[in-house]
C-alpha positions as CSV (number, residue, x, y, z in Angstrom):
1,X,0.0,0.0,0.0
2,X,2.9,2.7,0.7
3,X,4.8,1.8,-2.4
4,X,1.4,2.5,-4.6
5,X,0.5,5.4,-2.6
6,X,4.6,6.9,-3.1
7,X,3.8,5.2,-7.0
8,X,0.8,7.6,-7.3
9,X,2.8,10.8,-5.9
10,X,5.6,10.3,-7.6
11,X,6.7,12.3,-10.1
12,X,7.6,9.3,-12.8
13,X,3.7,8.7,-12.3
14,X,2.9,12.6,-13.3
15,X,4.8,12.0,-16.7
16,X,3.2,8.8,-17.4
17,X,0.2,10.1,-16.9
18,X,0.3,13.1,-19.0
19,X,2.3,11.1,-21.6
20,X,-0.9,8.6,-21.2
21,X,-3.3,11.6,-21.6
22,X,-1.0,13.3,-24.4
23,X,-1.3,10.0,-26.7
24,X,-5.0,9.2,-25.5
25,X,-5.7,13.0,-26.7
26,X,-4.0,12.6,-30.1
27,X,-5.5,9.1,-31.1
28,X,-9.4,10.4,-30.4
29,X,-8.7,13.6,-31.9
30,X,-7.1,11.3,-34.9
31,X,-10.3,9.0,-34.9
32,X,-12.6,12.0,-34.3
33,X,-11.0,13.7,-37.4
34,X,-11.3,10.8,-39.3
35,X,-14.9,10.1,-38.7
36,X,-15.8,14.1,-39.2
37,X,-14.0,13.6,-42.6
38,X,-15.9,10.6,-43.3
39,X,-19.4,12.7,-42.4
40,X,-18.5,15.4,-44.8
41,X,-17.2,13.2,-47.4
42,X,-20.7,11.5,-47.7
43,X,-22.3,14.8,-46.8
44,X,-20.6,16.0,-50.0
45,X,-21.7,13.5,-51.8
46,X,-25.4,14.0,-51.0
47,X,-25.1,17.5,-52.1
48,X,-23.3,17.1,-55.3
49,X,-26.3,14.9,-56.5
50,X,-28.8,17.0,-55.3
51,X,-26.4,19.7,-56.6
52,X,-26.6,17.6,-60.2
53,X,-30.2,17.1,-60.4
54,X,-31.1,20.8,-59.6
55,X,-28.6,21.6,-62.4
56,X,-30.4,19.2,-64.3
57,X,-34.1,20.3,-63.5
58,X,-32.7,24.1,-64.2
59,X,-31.4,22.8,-67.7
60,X,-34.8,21.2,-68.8
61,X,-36.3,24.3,-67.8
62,X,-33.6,26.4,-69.7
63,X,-34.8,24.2,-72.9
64,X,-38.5,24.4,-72.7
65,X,-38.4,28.1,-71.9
66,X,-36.4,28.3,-75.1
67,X,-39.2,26.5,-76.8
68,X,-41.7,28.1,-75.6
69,X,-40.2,31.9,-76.4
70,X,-39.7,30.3,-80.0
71,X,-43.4,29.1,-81.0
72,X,-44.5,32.6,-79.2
73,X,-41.5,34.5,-81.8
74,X,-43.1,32.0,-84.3
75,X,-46.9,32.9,-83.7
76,X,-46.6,36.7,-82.9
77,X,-43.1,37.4,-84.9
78,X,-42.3,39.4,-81.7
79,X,-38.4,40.7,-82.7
80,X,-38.3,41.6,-78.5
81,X,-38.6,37.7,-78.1
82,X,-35.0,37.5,-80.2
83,X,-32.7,39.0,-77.3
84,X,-35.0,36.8,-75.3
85,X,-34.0,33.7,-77.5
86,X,-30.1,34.7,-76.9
87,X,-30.1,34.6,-73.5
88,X,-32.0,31.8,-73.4
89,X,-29.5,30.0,-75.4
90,X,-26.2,31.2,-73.1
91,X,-27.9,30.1,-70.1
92,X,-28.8,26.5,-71.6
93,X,-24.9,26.7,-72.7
94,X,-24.0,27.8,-68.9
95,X,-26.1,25.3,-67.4
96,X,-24.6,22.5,-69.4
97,X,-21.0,23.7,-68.6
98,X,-22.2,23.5,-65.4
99,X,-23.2,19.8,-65.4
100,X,-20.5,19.0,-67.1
101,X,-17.7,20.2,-64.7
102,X,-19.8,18.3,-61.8
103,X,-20.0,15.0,-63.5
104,X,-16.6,14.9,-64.9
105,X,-15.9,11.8,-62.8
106,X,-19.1,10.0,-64.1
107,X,-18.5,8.5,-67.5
108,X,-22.3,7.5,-68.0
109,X,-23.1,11.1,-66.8
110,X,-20.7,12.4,-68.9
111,X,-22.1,10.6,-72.1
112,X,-25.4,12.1,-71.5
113,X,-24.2,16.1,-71.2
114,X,-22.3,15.1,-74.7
115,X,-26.0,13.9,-76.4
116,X,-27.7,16.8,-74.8
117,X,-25.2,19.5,-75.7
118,X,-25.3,17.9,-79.3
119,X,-29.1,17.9,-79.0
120,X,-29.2,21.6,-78.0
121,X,-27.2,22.5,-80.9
122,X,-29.4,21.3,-82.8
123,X,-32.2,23.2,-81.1
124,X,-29.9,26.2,-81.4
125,X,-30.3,26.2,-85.0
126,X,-33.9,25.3,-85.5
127,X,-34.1,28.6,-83.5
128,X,-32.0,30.6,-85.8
129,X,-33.3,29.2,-88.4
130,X,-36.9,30.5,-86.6
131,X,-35.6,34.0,-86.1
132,X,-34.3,34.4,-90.0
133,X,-37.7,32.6,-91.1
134,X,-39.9,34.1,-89.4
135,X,-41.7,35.6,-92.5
136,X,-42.0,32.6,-94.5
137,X,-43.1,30.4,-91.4
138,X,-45.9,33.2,-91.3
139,X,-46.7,32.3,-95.0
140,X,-46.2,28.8,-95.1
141,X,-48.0,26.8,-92.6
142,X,-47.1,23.5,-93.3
143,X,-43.5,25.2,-92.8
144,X,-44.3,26.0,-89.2
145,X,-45.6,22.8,-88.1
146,X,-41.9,21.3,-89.8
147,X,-40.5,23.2,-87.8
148,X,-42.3,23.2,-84.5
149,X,-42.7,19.2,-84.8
150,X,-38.7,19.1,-85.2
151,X,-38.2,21.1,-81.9
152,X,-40.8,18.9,-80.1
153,X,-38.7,16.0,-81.1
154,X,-35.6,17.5,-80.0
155,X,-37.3,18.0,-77.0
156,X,-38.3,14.5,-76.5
157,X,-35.1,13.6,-77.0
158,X,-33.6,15.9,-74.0
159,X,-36.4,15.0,-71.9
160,X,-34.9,11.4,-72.5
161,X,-31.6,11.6,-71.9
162,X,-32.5,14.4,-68.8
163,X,-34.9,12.0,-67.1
164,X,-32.5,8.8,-67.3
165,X,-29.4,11.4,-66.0
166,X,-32.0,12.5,-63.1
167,X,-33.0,8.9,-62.4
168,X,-29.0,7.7,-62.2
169,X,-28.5,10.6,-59.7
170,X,-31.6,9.8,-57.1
171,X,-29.9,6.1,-57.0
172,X,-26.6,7.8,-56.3
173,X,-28.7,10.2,-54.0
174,X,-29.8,7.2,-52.1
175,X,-27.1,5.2,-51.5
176,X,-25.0,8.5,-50.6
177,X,-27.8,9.4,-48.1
178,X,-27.7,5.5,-46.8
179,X,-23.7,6.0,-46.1
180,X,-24.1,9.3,-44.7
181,X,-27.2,8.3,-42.0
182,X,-24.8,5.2,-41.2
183,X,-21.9,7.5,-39.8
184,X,-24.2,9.6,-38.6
185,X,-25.5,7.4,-36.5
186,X,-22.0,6.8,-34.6
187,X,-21.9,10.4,-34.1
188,X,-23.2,10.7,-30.5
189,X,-19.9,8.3,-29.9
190,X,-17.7,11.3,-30.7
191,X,-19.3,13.8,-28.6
192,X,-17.0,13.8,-25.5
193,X,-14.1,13.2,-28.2
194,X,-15.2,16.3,-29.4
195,X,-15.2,18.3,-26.6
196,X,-11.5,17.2,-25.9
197,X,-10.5,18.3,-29.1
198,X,-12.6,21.7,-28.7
199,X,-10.3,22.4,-25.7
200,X,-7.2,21.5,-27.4
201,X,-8.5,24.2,-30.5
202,X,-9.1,26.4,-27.4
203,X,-5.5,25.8,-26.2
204,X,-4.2,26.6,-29.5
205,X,-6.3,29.5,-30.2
206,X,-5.3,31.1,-27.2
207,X,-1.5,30.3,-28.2
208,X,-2.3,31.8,-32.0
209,X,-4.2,35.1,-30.0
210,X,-1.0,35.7,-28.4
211,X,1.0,35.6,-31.3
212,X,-1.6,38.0,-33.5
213,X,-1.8,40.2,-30.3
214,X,2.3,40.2,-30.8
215,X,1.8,40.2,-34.7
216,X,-0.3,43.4,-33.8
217,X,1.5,45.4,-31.8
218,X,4.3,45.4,-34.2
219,X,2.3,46.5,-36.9
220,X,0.8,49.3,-34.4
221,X,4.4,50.2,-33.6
222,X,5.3,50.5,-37.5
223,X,2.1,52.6,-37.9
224,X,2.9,54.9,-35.6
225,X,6.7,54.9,-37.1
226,X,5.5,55.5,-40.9
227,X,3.0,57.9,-39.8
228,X,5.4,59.8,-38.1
229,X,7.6,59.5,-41.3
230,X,4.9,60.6,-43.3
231,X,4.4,64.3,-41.1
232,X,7.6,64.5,-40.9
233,X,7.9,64.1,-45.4
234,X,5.0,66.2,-44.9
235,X,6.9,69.1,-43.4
236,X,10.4,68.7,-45.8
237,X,7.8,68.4,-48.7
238,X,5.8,71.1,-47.4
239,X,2.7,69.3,-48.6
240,X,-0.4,68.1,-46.9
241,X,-2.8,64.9,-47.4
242,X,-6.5,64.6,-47.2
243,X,-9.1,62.1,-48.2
244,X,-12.6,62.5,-48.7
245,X,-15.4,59.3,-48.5
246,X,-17.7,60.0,-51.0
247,X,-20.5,58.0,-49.6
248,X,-20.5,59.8,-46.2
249,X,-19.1,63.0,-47.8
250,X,-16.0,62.7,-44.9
251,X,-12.9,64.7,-45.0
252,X,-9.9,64.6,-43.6
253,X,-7.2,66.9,-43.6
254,X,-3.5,66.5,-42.3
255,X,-1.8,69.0,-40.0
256,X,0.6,70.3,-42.8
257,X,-2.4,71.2,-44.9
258,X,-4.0,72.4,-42.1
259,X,-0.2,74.3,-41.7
260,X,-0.8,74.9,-45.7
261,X,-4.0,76.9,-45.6
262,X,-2.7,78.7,-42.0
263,X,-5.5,77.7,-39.7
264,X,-6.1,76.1,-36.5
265,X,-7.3,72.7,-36.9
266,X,-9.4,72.8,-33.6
267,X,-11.1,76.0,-35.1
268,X,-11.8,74.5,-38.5
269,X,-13.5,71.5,-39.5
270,X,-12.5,69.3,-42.1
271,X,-15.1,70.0,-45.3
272,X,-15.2,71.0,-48.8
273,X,-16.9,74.0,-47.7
274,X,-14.8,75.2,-45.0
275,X,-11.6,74.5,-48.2
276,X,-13.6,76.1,-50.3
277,X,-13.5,79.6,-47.8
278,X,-9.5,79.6,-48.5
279,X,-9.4,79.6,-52.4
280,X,-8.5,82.4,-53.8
281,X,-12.4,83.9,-55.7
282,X,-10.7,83.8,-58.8
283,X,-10.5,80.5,-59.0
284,X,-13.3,79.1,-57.1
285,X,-15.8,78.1,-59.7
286,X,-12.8,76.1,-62.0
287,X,-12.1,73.8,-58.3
288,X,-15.9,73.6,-58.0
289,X,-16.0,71.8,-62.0
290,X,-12.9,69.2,-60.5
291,X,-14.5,68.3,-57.5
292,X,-18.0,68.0,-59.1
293,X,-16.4,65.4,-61.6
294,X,-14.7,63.4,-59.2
295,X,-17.7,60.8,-58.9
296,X,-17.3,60.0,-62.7
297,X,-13.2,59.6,-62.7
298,X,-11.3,57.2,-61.4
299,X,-7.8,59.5,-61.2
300,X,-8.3,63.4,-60.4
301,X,-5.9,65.4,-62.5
302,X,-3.2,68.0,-61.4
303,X,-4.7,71.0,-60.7
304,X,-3.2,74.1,-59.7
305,X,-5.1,77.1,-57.8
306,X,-4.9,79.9,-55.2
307,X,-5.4,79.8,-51.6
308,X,-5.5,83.2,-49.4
309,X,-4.7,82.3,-45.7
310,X,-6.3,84.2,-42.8
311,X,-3.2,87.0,-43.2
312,X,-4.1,87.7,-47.0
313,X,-0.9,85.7,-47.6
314,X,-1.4,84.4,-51.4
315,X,-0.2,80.9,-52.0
316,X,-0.1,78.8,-55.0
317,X,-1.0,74.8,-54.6
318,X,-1.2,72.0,-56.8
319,X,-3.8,69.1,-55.7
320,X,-3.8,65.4,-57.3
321,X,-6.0,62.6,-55.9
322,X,-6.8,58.9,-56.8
323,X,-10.7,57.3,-56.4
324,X,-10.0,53.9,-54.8
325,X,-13.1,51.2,-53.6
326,X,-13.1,49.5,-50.4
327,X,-13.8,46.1,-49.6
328,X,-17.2,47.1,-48.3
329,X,-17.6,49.1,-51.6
330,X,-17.6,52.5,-50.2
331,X,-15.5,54.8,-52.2
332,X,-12.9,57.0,-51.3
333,X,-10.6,59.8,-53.1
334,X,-7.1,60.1,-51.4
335,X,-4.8,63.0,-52.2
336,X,-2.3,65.4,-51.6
337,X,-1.7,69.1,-51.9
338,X,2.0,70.6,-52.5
339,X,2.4,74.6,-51.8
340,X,4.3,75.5,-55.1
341,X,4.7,78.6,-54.1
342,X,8.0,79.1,-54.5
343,X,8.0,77.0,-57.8
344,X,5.6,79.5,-58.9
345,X,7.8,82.6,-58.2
346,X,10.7,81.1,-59.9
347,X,9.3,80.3,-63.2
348,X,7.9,83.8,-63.0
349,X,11.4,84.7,-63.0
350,X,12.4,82.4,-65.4
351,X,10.2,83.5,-67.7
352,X,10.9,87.3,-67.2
353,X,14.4,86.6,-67.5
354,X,13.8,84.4,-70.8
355,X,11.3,87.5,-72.1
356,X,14.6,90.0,-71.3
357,X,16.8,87.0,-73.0
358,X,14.9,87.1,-76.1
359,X,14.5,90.9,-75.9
360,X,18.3,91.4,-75.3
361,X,19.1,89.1,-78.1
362,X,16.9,90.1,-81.0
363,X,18.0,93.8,-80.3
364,X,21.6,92.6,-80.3
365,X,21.1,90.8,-83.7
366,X,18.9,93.6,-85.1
367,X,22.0,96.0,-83.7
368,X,25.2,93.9,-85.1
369,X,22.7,93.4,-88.3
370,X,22.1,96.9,-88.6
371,X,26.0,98.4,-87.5
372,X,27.3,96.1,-90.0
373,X,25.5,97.5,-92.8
374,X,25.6,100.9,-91.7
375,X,29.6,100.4,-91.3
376,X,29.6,99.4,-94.7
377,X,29.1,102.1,-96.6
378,X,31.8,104.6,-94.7
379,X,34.5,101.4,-95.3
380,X,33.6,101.2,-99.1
381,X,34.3,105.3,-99.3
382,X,37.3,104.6,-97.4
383,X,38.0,101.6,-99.8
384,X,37.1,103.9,-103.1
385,X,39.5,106.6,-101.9
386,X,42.1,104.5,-101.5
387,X,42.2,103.1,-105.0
388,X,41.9,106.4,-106.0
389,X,45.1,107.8,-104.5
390,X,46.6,104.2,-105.8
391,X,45.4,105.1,-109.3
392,X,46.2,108.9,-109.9
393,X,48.0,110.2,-106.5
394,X,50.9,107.8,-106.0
395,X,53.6,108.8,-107.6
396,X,53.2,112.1,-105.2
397,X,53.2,110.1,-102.8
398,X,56.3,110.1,-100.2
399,X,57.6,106.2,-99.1
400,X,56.3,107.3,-95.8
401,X,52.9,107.9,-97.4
402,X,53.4,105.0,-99.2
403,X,53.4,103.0,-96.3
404,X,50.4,104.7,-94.8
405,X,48.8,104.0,-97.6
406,X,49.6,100.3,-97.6
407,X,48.9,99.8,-93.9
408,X,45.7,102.2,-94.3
409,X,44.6,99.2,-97.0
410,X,45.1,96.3,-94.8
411,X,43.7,97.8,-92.1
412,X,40.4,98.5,-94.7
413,X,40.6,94.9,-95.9
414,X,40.6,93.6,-91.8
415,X,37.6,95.2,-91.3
416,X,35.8,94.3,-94.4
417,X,36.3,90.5,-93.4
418,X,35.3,91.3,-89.5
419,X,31.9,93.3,-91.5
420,X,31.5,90.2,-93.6
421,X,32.0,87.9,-90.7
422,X,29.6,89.6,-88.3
423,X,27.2,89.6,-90.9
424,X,27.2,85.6,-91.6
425,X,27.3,85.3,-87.5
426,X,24.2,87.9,-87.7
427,X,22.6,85.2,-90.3
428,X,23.2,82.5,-88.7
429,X,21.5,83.6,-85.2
430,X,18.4,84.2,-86.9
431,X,15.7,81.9,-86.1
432,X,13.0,82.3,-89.0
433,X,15.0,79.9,-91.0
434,X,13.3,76.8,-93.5
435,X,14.7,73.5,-93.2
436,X,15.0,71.6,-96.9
437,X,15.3,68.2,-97.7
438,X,19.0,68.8,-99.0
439,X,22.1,66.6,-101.0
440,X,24.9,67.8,-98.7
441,X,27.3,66.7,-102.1
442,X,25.7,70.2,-103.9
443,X,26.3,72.3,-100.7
444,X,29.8,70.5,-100.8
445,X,30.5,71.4,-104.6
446,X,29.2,75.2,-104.4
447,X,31.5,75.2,-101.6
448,X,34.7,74.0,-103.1
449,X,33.2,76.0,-106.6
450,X,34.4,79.6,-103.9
451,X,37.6,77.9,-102.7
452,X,38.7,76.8,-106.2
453,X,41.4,79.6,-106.2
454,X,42.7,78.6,-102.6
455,X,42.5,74.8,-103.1
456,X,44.9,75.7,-106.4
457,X,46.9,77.8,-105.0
458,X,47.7,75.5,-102.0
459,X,47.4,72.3,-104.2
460,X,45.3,70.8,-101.9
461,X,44.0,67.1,-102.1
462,X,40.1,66.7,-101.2
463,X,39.3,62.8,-100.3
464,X,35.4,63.5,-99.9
465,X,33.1,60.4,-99.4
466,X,29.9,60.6,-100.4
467,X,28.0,62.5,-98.5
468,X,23.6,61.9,-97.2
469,X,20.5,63.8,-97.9
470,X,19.4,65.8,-94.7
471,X,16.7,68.7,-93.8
472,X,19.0,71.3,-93.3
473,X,19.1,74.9,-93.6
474,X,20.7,75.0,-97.3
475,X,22.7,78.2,-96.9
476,X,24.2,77.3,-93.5
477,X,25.5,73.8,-94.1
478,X,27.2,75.2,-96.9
479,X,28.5,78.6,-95.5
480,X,29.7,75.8,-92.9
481,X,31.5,73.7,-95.3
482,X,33.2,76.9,-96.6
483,X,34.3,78.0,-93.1
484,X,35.5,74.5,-92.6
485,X,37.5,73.8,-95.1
486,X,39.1,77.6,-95.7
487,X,40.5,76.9,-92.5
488,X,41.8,73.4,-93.4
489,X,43.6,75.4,-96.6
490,X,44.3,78.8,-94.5
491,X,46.8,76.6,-91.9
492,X,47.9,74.4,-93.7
493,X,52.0,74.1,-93.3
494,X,54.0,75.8,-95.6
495,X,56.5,72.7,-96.8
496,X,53.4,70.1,-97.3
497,X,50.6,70.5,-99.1
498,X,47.1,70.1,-97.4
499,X,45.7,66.8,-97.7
500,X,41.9,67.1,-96.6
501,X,39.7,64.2,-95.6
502,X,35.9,64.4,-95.3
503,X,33.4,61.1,-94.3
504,X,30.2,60.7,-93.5
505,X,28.8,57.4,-91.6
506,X,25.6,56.7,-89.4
507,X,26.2,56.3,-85.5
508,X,24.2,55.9,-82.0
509,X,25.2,58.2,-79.9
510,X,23.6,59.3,-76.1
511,X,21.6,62.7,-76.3
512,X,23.1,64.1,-72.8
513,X,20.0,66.1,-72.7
514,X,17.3,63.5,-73.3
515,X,19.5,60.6,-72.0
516,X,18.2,58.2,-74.4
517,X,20.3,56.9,-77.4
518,X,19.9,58.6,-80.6
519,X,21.0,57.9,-84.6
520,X,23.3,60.6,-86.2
521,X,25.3,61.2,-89.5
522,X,28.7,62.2,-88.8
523,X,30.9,63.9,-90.7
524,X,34.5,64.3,-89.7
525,X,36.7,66.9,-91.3
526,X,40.5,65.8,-91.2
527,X,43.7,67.9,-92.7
528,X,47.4,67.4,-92.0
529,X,48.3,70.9,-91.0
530,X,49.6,73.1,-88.0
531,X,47.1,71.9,-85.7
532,X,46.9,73.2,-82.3
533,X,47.4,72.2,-78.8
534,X,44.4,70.2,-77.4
535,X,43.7,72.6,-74.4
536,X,42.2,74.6,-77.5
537,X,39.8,72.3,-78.7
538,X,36.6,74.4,-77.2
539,X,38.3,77.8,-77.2
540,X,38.3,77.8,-80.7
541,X,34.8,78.0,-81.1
542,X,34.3,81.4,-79.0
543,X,33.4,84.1,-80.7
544,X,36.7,86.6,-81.8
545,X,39.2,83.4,-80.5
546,X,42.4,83.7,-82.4
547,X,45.4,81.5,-81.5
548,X,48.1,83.3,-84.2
549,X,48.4,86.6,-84.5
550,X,47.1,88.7,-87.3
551,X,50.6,89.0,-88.8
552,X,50.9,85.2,-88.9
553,X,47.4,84.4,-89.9
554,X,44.7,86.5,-91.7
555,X,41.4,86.2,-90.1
556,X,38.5,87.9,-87.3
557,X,38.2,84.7,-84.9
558,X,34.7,84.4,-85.9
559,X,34.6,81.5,-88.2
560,X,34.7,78.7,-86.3
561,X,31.9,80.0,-84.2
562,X,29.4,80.5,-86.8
563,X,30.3,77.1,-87.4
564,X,29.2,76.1,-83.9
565,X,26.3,78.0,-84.2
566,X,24.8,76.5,-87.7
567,X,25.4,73.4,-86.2
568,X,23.2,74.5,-82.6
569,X,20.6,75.6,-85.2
570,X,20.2,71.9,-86.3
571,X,20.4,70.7,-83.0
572,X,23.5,69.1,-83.2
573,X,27.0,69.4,-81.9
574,X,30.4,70.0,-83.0
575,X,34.1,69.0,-82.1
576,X,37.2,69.7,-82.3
577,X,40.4,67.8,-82.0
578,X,43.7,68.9,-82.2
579,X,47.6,67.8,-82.2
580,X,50.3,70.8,-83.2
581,X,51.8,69.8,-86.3
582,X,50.2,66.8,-87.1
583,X,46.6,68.1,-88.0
584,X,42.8,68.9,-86.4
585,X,39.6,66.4,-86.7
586,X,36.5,68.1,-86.9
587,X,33.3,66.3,-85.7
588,X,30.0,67.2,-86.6
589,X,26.6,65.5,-85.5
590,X,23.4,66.2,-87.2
591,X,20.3,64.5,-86.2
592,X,18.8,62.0,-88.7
């Protein structure tokens, strides 16, 4: 007796008791499973036939409803029986997919949907043939009755095949309903079973409630840690969100749009109206139109508008929303509103200070147009007189006049090329210019055709490949060509003569200002003369840039950049690359 009673209290008696319990627990909730599995199973089963045979009942009643709208379309030639007819028809098609896809396991079941659906097709096209008939059934009785005894055939023939398919199912239906009252009936077995398991779910559920309860306090803390990010983007962004339910007609406003329209939020309740108060009058009535069309749109577009805050402080926002549906159908807009204030102000500014650009640089082209015409006309006296003391006054003159005479000359020569120049820069900053459909080989041979004396006289060599068709500015491109290649001849050394190489090829090149990859015809200009150091390579398109000096070279320093600018003008770009005494590449890009 004292070893079972120390047996009892013993803690090797605890664990096999609860290992008892542990395994007792798991084998009824095993057979308890089991048997509930077994009850729906057959409970399944029940309600797939009954399922079947309602499909089936709804099917027959599809088809005669289909025959009776077509002897009514028959006898009255009713055309609002015809949409009637249609739907008819998808629904007997819907209700046969139906039966299909539940007795896809029964091959006699199976073999019956096939007739039927075959049968229907057929009763299909008796019906069409009914609706495009109609007139001559109307004329021809002995028509009619063809056709109306061929659908009651048909019909006979469903009613067939739907009667032995209804027939199969009620002895499926009964012997599933036998199964199914036989577990049924060891049901009251597994009621204290049950309630085991029920307080193991209990156990569990508890154990899964503390976990959600976990689950959801670190979603509350991430909540409160993205709303916090979102005031705080709110404030950087200096814009405010609000949402309206359209159902309810519920706003909501955020404190930097509350911040945004410079009110209290405990003073002013969140409503279209009370938003409405802060828009500037001017533009009342066009918000009004947006938020009157927001029911019929499912995205509210940018629109920008005035608010006056309680100081008369005039701001300028921009407002974008979203319409979005709920679960429980209710529908919502969600938005934001950005103060673009400052945005505002500076493309004010911009634009004044593009309206002075253009200002400042049509009056400088109309004055460097102008002075170089009106400087024109003093220089060509200047130039008359001094062929006319060449002609008759020369031998009067004394070698110190001489000289004067001579450097008076040169000096009227220089500033006939820096007019000439300044006039072709003058041309090519116009913008009214008309882009043709060109052969750049013309523009090439009307260039050399002006440089035929130069190329001779340097007995240059000009490699030129042939060259594409391009909508260019005719005059430019070849005014280019000429500046080009004069330069190629100009500094060319003095113990080799110039060797000039011009090709033209298609290449994909990266537009820096659209970043996307682009197709271009380049041209490259090569010669083999003094070339320059390749720190120069940009410096030699700024306007008056000379790297000789007058003395060594002739020129103004302005040809290279009306080069630059023809080529801006057909928005492309230009290169230059140089080596001393070796040579200089020129690259030009025009768009295709």
């Amino acid at each position: 007796m004292i070893f079972k009673k120390r047996f009892y209290n013993s803690p090797l008696f605890l664990v096999i008791t609860f290992v008892v319990s542990v395994a007792m627990m798991f084998f009824i909730s095993g057979i308890t499973f089991k048997h509930i599995s077994s009850l729906n199973k057959t409970r399944e089963a029940v309600l797939h036939s009954y399922e079947v045979t309602l499909e089936i009942e709804k099917l027959f009643t599809s088809v005669k409803d289909l025959e009776i709208e077509r002897r009514n379309f028959l006898l009255t030639g009713d055309n609002n029986l015809v949409e009637k007819l249609n739907k008819s028809k998808l629904g007997i098609v819907k209700s046969i997919n139906s039966i299909n896809d539940l007795v896809v396991d029964n091959k006699i079941q199976t073999d019956h949907i096939v007739k039927i659906r075959h049968l229907c097709t057929s009763k299909f096209a008796i019906v069409n043939k009914a609706i495009i008939d109609v007139e001559k059934f109307k004329k021809d009785r002995e028509l009619l009755r063809n056709n109306l005894l061929q659908g009651k055939l048909i019909m006979d023939s469903i009613q067939i095949h739907v009667d032995q398919m209804i027939a199969l199912e009620d002895q499926l239906l009964k012997k599933r309903h036998e199964a199914d009252q036989e577990i049924q009936s060891y049901t009251p077995l597994f009621i204290y079973l049950t309630l085991l398991v029920t307080l193991t779910l209990i156990v569990l559920s508890f154990i899964g409630f503390i976990k959600s309860y976990q689950s959801l306090k670190s979603t509350h803390e991430q909540l409160l840690l993205s709303n916090e990010s979102n005031r705080l983007g709110e404030f950087i962004g200096n814009y405010g969100n609000w949402s309206c339910n359209l159902d309810k007609n519920e706003w909501y406003f955020s404190a930097n749009l509350y911040t945004i329209l410079g009110v209290d939020p405990n003073f002013v309740k969140p409503n279209f109206e009370n938003l409405l108060h802060y828009i500037h009058p001017d533009d009342k009535e066009r918000v009004k139109e947006v938020v009157a069309e927001y029911q019929n749109k499912t995205s509210i577009p940018d629109i920008t508008y005035r608010i006056v805050t309680p100081d008369r402080t005039v701001k300028h926002v921009r407002s974008a929303g979203k319409m979005i549906t709920t679960e429980t159908g209710s529908r919502l807009i969600v938005g934001s509103t950005i103060d673009v204030t400052q945005d505002h102000l500076k493309n004010d500014e911009l634009e004044q200070q593009n309206r002075e650009l253009e200002n400042s640089n049509r009056e400088l082209s109309a004055f460097n147009y102008v002075a170089s015409h009106d400087l024109q006309e003093p220089l060509r006296k200047i130039q008359t007189f001094i062929s006319r003391l060449e002609d008759k006054e020369k031998d009067e003159l004394s070698e110190n006049g001489l000289q004067y005479l001579d450097r008076i000359k040169v000096a009227a020569g220089r500033m006939r090329a820096l007019i000439d120049d300044l006039l072709q820069f003058s041309r090519a900053n116009k913008s009214e210019q008309v882009f043709e459909l060109t052969d750049l080989n013309v523009l090439m041979e009307n260039a050399l055709s002006e440089l035929n004396q130069a190329v001779e006289e340097k007995q240059a060599t000009l490699d030129i490949t042939p060259l594409p068709k391009l909508s260019v500015i005719p005059f430019q491109i070849q005014q280019l060509f000429i500046n080009i290649i004069g330069n190629s001849l100009k500094y060319a050394k003095t113990d080799t003569p110039p060797v000039i190489t011009i090709t033209s090829e298609i290449v994909k090149k990266l537009n820096p200002v659209k970043n996307t990859t682009e197709t271009f015809h380049r041209l490259v200009f090569k010669d083999n003369g003094i070339g320059f150091e390749p720190e120069f390579n940009t410096k030699v398109f700024e306007l008056f840039n000379r790297l000789h000096s007058r003395e060594e070279y002739s020129g103004t320093g302005i040809g290279l950049a009306i080069c630059k600018k023809i080529v801006e003008n057909h928005k492309g770009s230009i290169q230059a690359h140089g080596i001393l005494n070796e040579g200089v590449e020129i690259e030009i890009l025009l768009p295709v």
